[in-house]
C-alpha positions as CSV (number, residue, x, y, z in Angstrom):
1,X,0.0,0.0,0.0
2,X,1.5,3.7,-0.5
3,X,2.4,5.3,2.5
4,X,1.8,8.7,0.3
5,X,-0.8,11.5,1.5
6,X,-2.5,12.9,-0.8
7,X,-3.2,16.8,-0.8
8,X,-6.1,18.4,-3.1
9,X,-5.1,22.1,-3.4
10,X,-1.8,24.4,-3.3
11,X,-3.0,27.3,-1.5
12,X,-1.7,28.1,2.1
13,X,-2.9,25.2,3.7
14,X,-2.1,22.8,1.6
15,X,1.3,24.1,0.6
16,X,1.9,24.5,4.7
17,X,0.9,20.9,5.0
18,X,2.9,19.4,2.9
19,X,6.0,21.3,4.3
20,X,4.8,20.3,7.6
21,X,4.6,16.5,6.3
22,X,8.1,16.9,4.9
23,X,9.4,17.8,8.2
24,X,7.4,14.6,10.0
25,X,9.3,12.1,7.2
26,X,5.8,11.8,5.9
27,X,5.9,11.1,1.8
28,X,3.2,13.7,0.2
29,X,2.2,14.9,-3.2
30,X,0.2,18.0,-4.1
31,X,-2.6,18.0,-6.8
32,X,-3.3,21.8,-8.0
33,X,-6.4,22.1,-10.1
34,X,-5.4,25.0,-12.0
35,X,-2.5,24.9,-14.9
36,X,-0.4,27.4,-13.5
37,X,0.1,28.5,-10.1
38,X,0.0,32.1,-10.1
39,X,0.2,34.8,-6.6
40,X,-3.6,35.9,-6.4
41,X,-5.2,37.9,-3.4
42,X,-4.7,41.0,-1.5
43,X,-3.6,41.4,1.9
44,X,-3.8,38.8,4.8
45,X,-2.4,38.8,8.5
46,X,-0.6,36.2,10.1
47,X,-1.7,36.1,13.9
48,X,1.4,35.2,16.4
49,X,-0.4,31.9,16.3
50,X,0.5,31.4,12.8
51,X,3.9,32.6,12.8
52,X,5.0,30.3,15.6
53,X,4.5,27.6,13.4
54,X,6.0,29.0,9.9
55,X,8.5,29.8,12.4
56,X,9.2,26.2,13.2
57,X,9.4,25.3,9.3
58,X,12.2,27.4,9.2
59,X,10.6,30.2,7.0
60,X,10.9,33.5,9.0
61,X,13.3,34.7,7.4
62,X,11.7,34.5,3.9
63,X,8.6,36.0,5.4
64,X,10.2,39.2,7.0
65,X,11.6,39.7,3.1
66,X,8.1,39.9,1.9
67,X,6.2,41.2,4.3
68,X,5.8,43.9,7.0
69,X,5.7,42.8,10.6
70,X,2.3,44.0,12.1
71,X,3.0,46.6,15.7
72,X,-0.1,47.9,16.4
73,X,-3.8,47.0,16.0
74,X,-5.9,50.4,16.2
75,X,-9.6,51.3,16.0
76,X,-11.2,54.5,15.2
77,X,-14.8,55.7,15.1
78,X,-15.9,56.9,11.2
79,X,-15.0,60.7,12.5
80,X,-11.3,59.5,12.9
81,X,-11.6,59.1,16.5
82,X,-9.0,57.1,18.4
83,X,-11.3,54.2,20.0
84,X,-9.0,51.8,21.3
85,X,-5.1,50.8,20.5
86,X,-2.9,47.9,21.9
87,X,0.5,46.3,20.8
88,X,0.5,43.5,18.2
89,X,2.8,40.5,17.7
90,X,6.4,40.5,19.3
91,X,5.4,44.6,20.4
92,X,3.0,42.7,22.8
93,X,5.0,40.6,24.5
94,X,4.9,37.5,22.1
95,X,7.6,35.2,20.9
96,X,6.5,35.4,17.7
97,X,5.8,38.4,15.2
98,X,2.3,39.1,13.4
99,X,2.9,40.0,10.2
100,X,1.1,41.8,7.2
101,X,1.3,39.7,3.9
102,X,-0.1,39.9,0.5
103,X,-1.5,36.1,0.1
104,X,0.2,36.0,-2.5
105,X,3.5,36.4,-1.7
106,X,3.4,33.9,1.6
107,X,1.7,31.4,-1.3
108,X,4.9,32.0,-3.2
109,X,7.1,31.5,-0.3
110,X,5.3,28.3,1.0
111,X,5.3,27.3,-3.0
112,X,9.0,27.9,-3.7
113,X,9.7,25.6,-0.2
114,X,7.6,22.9,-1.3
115,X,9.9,22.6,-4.6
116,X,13.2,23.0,-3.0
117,X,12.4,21.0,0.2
118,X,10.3,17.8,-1.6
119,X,11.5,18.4,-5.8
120,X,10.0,19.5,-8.5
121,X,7.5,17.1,-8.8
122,X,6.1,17.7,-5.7
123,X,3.1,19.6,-6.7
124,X,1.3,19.0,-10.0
125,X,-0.8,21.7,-11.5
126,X,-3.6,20.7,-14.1
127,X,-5.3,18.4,-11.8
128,X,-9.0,18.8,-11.3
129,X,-10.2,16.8,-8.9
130,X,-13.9,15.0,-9.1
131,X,-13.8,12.2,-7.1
132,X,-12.6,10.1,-4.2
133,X,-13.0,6.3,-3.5
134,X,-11.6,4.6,-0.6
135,X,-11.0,1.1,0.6
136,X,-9.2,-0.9,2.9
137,X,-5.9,-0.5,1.4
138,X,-6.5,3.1,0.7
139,X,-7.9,5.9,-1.7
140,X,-8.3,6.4,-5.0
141,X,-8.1,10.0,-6.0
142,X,-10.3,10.8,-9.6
143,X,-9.4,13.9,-11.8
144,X,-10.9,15.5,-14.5
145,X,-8.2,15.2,-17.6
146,X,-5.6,13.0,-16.0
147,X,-5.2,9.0,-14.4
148,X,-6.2,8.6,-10.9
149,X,-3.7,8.6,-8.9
150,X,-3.6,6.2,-5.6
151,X,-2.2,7.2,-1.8
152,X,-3.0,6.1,1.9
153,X,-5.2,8.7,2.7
154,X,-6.5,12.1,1.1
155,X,-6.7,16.1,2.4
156,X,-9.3,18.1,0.6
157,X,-7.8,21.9,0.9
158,X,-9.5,22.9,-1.9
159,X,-10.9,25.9,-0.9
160,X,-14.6,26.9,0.0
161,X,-15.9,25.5,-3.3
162,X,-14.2,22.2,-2.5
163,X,-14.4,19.1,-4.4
164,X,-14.0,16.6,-1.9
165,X,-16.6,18.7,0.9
166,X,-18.9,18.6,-2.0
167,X,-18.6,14.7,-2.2
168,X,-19.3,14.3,1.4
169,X,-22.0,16.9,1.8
170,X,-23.8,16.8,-1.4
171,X,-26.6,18.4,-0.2
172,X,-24.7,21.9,1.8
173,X,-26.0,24.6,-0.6
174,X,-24.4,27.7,-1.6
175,X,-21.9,29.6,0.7
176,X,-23.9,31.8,3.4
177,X,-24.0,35.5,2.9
178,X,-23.4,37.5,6.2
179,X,-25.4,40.5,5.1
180,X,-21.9,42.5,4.0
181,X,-20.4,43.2,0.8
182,X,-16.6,43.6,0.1
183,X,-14.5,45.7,-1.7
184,X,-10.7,45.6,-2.1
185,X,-8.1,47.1,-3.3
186,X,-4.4,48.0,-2.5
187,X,-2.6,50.8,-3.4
188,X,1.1,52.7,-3.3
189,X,1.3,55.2,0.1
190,X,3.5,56.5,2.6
191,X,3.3,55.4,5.8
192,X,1.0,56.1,8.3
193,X,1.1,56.0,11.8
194,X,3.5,53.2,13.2
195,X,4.4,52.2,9.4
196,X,3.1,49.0,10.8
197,X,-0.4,49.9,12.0
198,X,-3.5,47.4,11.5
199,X,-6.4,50.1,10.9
200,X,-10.6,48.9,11.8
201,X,-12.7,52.4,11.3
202,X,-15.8,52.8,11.2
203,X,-19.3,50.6,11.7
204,X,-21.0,48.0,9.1
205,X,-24.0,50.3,9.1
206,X,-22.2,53.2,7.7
207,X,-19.4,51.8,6.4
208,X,-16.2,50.4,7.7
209,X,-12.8,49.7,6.5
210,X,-10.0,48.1,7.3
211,X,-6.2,49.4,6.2
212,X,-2.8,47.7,6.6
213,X,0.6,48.1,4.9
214,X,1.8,44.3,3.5
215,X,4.9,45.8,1.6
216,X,7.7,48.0,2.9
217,X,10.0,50.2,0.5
218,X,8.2,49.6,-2.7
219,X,9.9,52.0,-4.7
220,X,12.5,54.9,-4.2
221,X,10.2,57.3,-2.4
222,X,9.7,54.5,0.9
223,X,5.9,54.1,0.0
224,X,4.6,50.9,1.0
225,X,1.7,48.8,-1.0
226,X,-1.4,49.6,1.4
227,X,-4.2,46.9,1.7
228,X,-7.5,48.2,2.5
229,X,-11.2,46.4,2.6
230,X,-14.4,48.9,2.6
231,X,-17.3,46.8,4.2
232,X,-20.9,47.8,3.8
233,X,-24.4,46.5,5.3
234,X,-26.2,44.8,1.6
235,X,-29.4,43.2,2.0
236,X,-28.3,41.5,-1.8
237,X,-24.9,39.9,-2.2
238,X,-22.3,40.6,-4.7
239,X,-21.9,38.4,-7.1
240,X,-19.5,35.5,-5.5
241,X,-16.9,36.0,-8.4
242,X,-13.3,36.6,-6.5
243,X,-11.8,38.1,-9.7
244,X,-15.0,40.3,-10.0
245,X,-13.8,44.0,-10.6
246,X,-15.8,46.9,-8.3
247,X,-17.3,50.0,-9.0
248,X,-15.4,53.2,-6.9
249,X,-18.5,55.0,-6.9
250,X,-20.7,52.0,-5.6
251,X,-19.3,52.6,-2.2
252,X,-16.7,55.1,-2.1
253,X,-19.8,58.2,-1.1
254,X,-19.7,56.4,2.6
255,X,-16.4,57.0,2.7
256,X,-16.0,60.4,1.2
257,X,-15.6,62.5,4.4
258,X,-12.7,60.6,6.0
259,X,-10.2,62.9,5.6
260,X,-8.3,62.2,8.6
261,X,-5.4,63.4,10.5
262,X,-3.4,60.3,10.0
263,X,-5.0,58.9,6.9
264,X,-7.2,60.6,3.9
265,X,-9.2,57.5,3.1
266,X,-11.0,58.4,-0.1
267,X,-7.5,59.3,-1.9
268,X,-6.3,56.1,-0.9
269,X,-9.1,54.3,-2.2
270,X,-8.7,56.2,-5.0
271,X,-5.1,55.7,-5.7
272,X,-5.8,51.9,-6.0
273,X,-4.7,50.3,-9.5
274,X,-7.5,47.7,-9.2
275,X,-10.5,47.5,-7.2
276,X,-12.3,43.9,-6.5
277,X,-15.7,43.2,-5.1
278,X,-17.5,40.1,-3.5
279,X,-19.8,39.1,-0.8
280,X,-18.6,38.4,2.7
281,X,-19.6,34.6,3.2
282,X,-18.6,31.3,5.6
283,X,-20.7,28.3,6.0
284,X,-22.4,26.8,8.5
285,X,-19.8,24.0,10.6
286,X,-19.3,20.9,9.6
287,X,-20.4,18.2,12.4
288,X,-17.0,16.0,11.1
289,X,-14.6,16.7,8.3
290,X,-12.9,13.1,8.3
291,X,-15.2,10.4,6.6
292,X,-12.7,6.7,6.8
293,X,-9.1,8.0,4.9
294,X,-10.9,11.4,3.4
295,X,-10.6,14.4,5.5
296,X,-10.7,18.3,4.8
297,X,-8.4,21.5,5.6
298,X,-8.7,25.5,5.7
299,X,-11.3,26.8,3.8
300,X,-12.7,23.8,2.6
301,X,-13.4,22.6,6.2
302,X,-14.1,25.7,7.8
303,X,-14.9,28.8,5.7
304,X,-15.0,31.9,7.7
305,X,-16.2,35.3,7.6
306,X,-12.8,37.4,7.3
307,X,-13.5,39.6,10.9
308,X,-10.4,37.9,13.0
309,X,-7.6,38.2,10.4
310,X,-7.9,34.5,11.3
311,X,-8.9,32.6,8.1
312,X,-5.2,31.7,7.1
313,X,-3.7,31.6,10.5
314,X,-6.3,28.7,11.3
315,X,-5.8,26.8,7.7
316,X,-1.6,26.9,8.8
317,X,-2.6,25.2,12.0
318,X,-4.7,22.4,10.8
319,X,-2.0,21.7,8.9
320,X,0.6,21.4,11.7
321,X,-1.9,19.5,13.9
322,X,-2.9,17.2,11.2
323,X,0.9,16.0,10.5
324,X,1.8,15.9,14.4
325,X,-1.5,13.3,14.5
326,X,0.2,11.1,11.1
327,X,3.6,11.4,12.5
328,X,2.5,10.2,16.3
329,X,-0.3,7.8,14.9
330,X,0.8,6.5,11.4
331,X,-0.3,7.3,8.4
332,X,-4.3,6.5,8.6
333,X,-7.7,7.0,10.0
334,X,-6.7,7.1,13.3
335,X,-4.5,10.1,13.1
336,X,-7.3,11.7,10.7
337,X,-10.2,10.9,13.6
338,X,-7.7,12.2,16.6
339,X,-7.2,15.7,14.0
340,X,-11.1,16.0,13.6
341,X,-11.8,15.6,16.9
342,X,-10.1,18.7,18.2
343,X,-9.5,20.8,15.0
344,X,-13.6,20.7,14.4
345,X,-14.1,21.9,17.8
346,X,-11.6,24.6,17.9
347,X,-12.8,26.0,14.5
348,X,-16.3,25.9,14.8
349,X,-15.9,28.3,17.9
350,X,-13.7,30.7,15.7
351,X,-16.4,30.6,12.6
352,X,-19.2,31.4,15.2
353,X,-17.3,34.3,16.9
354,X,-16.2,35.8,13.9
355,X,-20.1,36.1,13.3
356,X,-21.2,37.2,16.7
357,X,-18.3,38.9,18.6
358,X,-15.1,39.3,16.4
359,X,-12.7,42.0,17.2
360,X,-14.5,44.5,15.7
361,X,-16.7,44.1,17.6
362,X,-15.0,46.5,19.7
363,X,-16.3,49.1,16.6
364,X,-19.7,47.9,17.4
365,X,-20.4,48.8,21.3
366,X,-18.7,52.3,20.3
367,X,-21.2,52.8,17.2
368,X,-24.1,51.6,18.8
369,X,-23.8,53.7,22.1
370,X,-22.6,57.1,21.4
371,X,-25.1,56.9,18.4
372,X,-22.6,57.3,15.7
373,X,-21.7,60.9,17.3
374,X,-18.6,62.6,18.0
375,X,-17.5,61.8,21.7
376,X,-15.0,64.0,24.5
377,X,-13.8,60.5,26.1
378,X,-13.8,57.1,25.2
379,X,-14.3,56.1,28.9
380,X,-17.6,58.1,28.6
381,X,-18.8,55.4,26.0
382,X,-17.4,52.6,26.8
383,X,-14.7,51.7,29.5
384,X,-11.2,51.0,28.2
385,X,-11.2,47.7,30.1
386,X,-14.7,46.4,28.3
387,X,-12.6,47.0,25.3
388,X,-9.4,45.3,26.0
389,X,-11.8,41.9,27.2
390,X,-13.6,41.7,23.7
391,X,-9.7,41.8,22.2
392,X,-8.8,39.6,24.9
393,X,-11.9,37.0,24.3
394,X,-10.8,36.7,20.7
395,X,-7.3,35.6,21.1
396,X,-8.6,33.1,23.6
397,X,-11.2,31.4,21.4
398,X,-9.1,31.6,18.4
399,X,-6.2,30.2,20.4
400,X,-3.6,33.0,20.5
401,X,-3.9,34.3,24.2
402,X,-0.3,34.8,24.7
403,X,0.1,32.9,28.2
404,X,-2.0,29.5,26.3
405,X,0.3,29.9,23.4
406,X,3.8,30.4,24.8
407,X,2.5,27.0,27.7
408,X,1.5,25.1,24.5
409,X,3.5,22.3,23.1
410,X,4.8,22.3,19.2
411,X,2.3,19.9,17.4
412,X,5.4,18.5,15.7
């Protein structure tokens, strides 16, 4: 029987499992349905949580080349008020940095590994897949214009459109819209506050954005490349298209006014090469991902509404648990039952709080109790300490509370 595992999908998770597998002495080959792997996406942060364990695959280095470590997350009402600030990553006392990334560069570092660390055949693009069958020896993996291909067991991290979710859940339905629409963009600017500030403004209902720099020195002048996402309340979704290009003047009029202090907000948005659009959407969680030798990672497992910066960061450590489980337990549905049941668990908390009570949420109590009017004192709206507990909430479900995480044994 092949020892191989078999991994459907080259984005982050993937790409970080099969690293991750590497390191464990675990043979692995990834299928890629698209012909050529190129780096798509905007921005993305990488929690502490995260880091730790691209830390431990040896890849800081490459990381801190290609992106901008994160020293500050800081909210502000939509008149440019200071709400709330507090020290991110290392800044905060962590062992480990948060950093600012465009997807696509930390998919072309996790990409570049793969080839170097497991050869150039490691991942194989062109291969759609469409089906699974499994037996007692193992799984049989179908694609769409090439031979099966045969392996011990099989990770579906193919995305929130997943093949292999699809297979086991036939009857899910379409992604679930959250009631907000997206748009994104990214654009060439000077920096602003810390030069490593993690911006939330704002309120759904009147429009909010999020800003972060995820390049430093871009050109001769020291701009940096500027991510930004303007979220809107929509009772009708966007189209679910992730190349779909947006319309400045379908939301930029919420934004108009911010002319800010430390940031004008509508020539940044402005300044932006290329502007996309798309709904905000998770699904529902999954009561098991692991069916026998077939099992699913990241997105495909547990889609998430991005309100925690958290949607990567949790993909990276399912993919560390996952080979700590094959490398303890062998490679086989043991390890794949022991990974579902704590990795269902702890994601299914961070999909519902990233619903109900992300970090903006902190944006929320703030909006919704000064009225959306100017304030003297923050303390006046809401105490400082009420604040710092929704921040410090978050990291605890999504399992970077710094004490839990610096106690916490590597998974490999």
């Amino acid at each position: 029987m092949s020892n191989e595992v078999i991994i459907l999908g080259a984005g982050i998770g993937g790409l970080t499992l099969a690293l991750s597998l590497h390191q464990a002495g675990i043979p692995c080959r990834v299928y890629e349905a698209v012909p050529e792997l190129r780096p798509l996406g905007v921005g993305i942060n990488l929690l502490p949580h995260a880091v730790r364990e691209l830390t431990e695959l040896g890849l800081l280095e490459a990381l801190d080349k290609v992106g901008v470590r994160t020293k500050e997350a800081v909210f502000f009402t939509e008149h440019g008020q200071l709400v709330f600030r507090e020290a991110a990553g290392q800044h905060a006392g962590y062992d480990w940095p948060q950093f600012s990334i465009h997807r696509g560069d930390l998919q072309t570092v996790l990409y570049e590994e793969t080839l170097k660390r497991l050869g150039p055949d490691s991942v194989v693009c062109g291969h759609r897949c469409t089906h699974v069958e499994q037996d007692a020896g193992g799984v049989t993996v179908h694609f769409a214009d090439a031979p099966p291909v045969r392996g011990a067991v099989v990770v579906g991290c193919d995305g929130i459109h997943s093949a292999l979710r699809k297979q086991l859940y036939p009857d899910e339905g379409a992604p679930r819209y959250s009631g907000i629409n997206m748009w994104r963009g990214t654009a060439r600017w000077k920096p602003f506050l810390s030069g490593g500030s993690m911006v939330r403004a704002g309120w759904l209902s009147v429009g909010k954005m999020v800003i972060y720099p995820i390049r430093d020195n871009i050109d001769a002048e020291g701009n940096q490349l500027v991510n930004w996402v303007a979220e809107i309340h929509a009772p009708q979704p966007a189209m679910r298209d992730w190349s779909r290009t947006g319309r400045v003047e379908d939301f930029l009029p919420a934004f108009a006014d911010w002319h800010f202090d430390w940031l004008d907000v509508p020539a940044l948005i402005l300044a932006s090469d290329t502007i996309l659009e798309y709904p905000m959407v998770d699904q529902d969680p999954l009561p098991r991902w692991t069916h026998g030798r077939l099992t699913l990672l990241g997105d495909a497992a547990h889609p998430m509404v991005p309100r925690g910066s958290n949607g990567a960061g949790q993909a990276i450590i399912d993919a560390r648990y996952l080979a700590g489980a094959l490398k303890k337990m062998g490679v086989g549905t043991a390890a794949l039952d022991d990974y579902d049941r704590v990795r269902v668990k702890a994601t299914t908390d961070v999909v519902l709080t990233n619903r109900s009570n992300p970090p903006d949420t902190i944006l929320r109590e703030v909006f919704e109790r000064s009225g959306g009017k100017r304030f003297d004192s923050i303390e006046e709206v809401v105490p400082v300490a009420e604040l710092q507990a929704i921040s410090d909430n978050y990291k605890r479900v999504a399992g970077y509370d710094p004490a839990a995480l610096k106690a916490r044994a590597s998974y490999l």
